[in-house]
N, C-alpha and C positions, 0 to 999 in steps of 0.2 A: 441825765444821770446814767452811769455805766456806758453810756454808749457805745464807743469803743469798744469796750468788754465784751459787750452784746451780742455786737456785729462777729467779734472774730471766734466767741462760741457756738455760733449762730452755722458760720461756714465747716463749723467741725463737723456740728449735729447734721448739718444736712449729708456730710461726707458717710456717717456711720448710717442713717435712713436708707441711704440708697444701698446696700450691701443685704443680701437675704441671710450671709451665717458672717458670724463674726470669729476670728481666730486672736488667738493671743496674740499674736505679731500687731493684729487689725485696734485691740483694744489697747494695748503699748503706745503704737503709733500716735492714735488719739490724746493718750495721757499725757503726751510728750506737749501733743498741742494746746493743750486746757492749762499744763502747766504752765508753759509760757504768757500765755492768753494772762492767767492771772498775777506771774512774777509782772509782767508789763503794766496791770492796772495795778501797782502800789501792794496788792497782798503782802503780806508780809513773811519770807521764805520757810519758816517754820510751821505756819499753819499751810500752806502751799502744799510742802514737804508730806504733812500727817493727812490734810484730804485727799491728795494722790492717792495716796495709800490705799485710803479708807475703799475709795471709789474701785481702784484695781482690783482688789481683794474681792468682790462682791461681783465686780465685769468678767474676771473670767474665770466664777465658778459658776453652778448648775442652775441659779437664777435667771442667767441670760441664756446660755444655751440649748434649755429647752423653752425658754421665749419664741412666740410666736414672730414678734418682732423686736430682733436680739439692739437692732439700734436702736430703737424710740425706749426699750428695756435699762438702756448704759443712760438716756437720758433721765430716765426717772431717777436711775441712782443718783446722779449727781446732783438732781435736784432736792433729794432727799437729804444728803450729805452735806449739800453746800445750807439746806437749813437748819442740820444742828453746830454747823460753824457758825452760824449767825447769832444762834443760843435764840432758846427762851423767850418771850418777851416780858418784861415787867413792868405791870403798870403802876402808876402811882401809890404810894400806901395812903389813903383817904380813912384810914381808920382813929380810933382813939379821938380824945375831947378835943373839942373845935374851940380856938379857932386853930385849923394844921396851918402849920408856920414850910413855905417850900424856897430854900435858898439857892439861887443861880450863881456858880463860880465859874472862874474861866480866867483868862490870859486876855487884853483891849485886843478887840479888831475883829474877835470871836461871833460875835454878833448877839452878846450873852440880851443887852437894853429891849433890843426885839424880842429877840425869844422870851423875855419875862413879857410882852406887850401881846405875842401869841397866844403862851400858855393861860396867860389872864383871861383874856376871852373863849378861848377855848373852855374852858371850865366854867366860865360866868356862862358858856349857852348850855351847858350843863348842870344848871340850878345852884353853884356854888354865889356866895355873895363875897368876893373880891377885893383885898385891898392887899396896893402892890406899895412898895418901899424902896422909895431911891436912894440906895446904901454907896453912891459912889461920887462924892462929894469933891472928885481929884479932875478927873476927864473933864475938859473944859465941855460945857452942856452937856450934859450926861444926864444931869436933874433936867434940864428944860426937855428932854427928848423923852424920858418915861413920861414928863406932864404931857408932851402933845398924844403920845400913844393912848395913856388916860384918857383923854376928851376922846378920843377917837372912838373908845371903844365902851366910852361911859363909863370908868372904873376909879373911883378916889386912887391919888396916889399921895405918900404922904412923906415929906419934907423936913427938914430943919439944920442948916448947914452950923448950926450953931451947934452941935452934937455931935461925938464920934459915933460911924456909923454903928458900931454896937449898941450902945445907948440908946439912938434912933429905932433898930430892928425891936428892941425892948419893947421902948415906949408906943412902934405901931401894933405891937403884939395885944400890949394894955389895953390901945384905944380898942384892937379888932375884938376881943374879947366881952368890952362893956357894949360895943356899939353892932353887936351880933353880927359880925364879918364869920363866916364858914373859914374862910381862906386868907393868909397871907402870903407873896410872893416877894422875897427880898431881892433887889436887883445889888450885885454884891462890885464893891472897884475890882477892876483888873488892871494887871501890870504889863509893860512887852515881856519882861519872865516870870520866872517863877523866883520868889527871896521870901526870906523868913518874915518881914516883916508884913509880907501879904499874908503869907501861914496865918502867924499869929492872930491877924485880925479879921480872920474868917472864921476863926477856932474862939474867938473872946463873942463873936455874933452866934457860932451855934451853940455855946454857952448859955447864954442871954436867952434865944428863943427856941433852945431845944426841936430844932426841924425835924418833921416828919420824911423831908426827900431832901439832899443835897444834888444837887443837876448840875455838873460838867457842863458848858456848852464849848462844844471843838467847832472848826473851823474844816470843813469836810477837804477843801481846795491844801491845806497843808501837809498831806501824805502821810505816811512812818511816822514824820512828827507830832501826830494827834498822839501814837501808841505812848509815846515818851513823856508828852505833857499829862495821857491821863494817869499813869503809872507815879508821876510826880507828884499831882492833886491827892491820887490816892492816898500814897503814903504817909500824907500830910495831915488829912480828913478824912472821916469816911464818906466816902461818896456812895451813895446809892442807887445814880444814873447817871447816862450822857443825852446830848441833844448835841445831834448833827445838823449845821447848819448849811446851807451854800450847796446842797449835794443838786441843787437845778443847774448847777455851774460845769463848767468843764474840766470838773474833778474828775480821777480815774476812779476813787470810791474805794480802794481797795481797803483803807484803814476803816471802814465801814462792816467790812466781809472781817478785817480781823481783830478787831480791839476784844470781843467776847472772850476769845482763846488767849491771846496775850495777857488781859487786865483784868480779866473776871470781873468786870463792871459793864452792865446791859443797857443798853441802848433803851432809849424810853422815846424819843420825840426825833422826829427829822421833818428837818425845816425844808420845804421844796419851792422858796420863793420868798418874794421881797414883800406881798402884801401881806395883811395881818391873818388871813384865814389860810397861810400856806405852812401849816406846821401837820403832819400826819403822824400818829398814835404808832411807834414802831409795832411791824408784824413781821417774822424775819418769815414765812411761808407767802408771805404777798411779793414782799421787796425779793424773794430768791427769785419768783415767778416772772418779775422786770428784769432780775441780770439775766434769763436764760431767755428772753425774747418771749415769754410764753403770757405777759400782758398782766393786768392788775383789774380783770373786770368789777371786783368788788368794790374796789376803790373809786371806781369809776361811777356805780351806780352810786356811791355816797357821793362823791362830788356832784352827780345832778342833780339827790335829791334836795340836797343844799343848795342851788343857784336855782332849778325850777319850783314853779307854782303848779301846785297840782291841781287846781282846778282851770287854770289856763291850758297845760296839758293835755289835761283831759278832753276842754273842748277842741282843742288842734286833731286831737286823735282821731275823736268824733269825724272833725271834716274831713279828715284823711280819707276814713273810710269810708265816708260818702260822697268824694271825690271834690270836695269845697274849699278844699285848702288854696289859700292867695297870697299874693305877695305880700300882704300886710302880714298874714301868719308867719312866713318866710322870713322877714324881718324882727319878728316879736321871736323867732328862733333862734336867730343870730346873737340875739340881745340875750338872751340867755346864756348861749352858749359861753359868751364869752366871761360871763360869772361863775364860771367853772375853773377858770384859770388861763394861765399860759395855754395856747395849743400843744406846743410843743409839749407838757407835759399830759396834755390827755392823749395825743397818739402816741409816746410813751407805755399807754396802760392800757390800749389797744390790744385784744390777745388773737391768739391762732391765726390764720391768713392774714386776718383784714389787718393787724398788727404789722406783718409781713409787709404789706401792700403797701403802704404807709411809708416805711420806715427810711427810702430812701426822699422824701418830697421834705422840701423847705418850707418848713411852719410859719416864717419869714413872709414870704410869699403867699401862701393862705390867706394870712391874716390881714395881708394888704386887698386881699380880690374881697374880702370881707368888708373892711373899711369901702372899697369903691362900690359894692352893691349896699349898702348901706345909704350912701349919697347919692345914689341914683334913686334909688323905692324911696329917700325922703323929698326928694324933687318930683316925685309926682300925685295928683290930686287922691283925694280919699276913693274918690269913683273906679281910677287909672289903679290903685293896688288889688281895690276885690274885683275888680273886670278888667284883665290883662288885654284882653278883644278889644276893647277901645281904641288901642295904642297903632292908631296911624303914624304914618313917616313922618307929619307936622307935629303931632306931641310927642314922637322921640327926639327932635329936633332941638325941639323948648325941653325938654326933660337935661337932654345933654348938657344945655347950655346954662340950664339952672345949676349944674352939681361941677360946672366944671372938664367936664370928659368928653369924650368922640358920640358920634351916634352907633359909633360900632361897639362900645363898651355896652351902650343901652342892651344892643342887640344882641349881644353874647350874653348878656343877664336873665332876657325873655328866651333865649334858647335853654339858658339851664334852670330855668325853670320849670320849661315846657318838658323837660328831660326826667327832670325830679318830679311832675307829675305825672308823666308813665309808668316811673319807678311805685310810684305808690297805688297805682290802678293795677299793678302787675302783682304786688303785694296783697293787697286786696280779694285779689281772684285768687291767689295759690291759699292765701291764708295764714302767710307769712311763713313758708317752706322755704327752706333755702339759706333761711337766717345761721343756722347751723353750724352750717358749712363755711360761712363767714367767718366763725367766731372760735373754729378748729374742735 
């Protein structure tokens, strides 16, 4: 996500870093470069236009000048800047008598079916009790795809092709109400455009069940054109948010940075992935922090503490610091990790150097030396994981040969093991100094 954008803000800021005073020419210069940087990811020229602005106006007057450090001083502005482009965040309206009725609109291909199959459990781990509505009875399996997300994520979903979908939104409103449902999510048909007769029967459903949130969902990979569809929905409905989907993709993002300023309609939910737990709560102060390189720690620590177990943690920590840690823990790490998400998206949200450090290596390739140290520590015996010492040249031999691989895959596995147990002996003895510095 942003990536590109990242990268070529990334080579500006380091330009202005390295400079002890900054002149008007110096801070010009730059503008010239940010501006481009962002006409190139998709922004949209008119909101381009007024943050230049914003940002010059404040670069070279006496807030930088008498900065101690007048470039890291031009990046704060813009990071400041680039997050009231972003607007606000607004979270759902969860107020007033239950059960709140939330309708998903959008344009087929949008990826609206998911995103009601996100938000559903997103909210069901949120103490809401859930029931979603398959209002789109045209898309050939449209109904059979919100039922498999239903089982997936344990949520009634509820049906009746014999019914136009207004009718239907009604009568699951009825049932949510008698059958003490908190929450309804209507999953609404979409068209390839936009025509009156999708209007109409979006506007005869929020008749019918009077929604607390009407949610847009765009398609983050179609550029400018999200500005134009949501400006279209709007005028139509009132909408009261959008959900960006696809933005894990090799979208540029820019209709992201500007739909706020153009549409006056805020961003509620982005979707950063294909499985059901990759939808995050729009923060435009996190998401500015990933376009300027500067990383999403927070985000970070919610995503572990959602894929880790804390008392398994806990004990890992333990042997860490009493030097016990094995390759069986080593694997029981890996396992985790990987219910955190995509890699690529957690070095992503990586901040300060180690973010830096990162950001050129292929997550690609990580994740493949993951899967092979995986099959190597599952080929060998329960003894051979907690006592690595064991591990003569005859049971790397049969280790190899059990998972598949060289005996020199084994032995690059026992090296970076032996590697990552110095690291944690060296941690150990500082006290964890140094983490710091990592982390910028």
């Amino acid at each position: 996500m942003f990536e590109t954008l990242t990268g070529r803000l990334n080579q500006i800021f380091d330009q202005l870093r390295r400079r002890g005073k900054l002149s008007e020419a110096d801070v010009d210069a730059a503008m010239k470069e940010v501006r481009l940087a962002l006409i190139e990811a998709d922004v949209h020229f008119s909101v381009v236009k007024t943050f230049i602005a914003r940002v010059r106006e404040r670069a070279v007057g006496a807030e930088v000048s008498r900065a101690l450090n007048p470039g890291q001083q031009v990046i704060k502005i813009v990071n400041e800047e680039l997050v009231q482009t972003l607007g606000e965040p607004a979270p759902l309206n969860l107020t007033g008598p239950k059960p709140r009725v939330i309708m998903m609109v959008g344009l087929q291909g949008a990826g609206k079916t998911t995103a009601s199959g996100k938000l559903a459990r997103l909210l069901k781990s949120k103490g809401e009790r859930v029931l979603l509505v398959a209002g789109d009875p045209y898309r050939p399996a449209a109904i059979q795809q919100l039922q498999q997300l239903g089982q997936r994520i344990d949520v009634e979903v509820e049906t009746d092709t014999s019914l136009t979908p207004p009718e239907l939104a009604k009568r699951a409103r009825d049932k949510a109400e008698k059958g003490g449902y908190t929450l309804v999510i209507v999953d609404t048909a979409g068209r390839s455009q936009m025509d009156a007769q999708l209007m109409d029967e979006l506007k005869a459903i929020a008749a019918n069940v009077n929604p607390v949130d009407i949610l847009l969902v765009v398609d983050s990979m179609i550029g400018q054109e999200a500005l134009n569809i949501a400006q279209g929905f709007r005028d139509a409905i009132q909408l009261t948010g959008l959900v960006f989907t696809k933005m894990d993709g090799d979208s540029r993002g820019g209709a992201a940075i500007s739909i706020r300023s153009v549409t006056g309609v805020p961003i509620k939910f982005i979707g950063t992935g294909e499985k059901l737990d990759a939808l995050e709560t729009y923060d435009p102060t996190r998401l500015s922090s990933r376009i300027l390189g500067m990383g999403d720690l927070i985000g970070l620590i919610e995503k572990a503490e959602a894929a880790y177990d804390v008392k398994t943690a806990e004990k890992q920590v333990q042997k860490m610091v009493k030097g016990q840690f094995t390759l069986e823990d080593w694997l029981d790490q890996m396992k985790q990790m990987k219910k955190m998400g995509p890699l690529a998206q957690i070095m992503d949200m990586l901040p300060g150097q180690m973010g830096q450090a990162v950001r050129g290596i292929d997550p690609s390739a990580i994740e493949k030396t993951f899967k092979q140290s995986e099959a190597i520590i599952n080929s060998m015996t329960l003894k051979e994981r907690r006592d690595p010492d064991v591990l003569n040249a005859s049971r790397r031999r049969r280790i190899a040969a059990g998972c598949g691989m060289e005996v020199q895959d084994v032995n690059r596995l026992i090296k970076q093991f032996r590697e990552a147990q110095k690291m944690m002996k060296m941690f150990q003895k500082t006290g964890g100094r140094g983490m710091s510095n990592l982390f910028g």
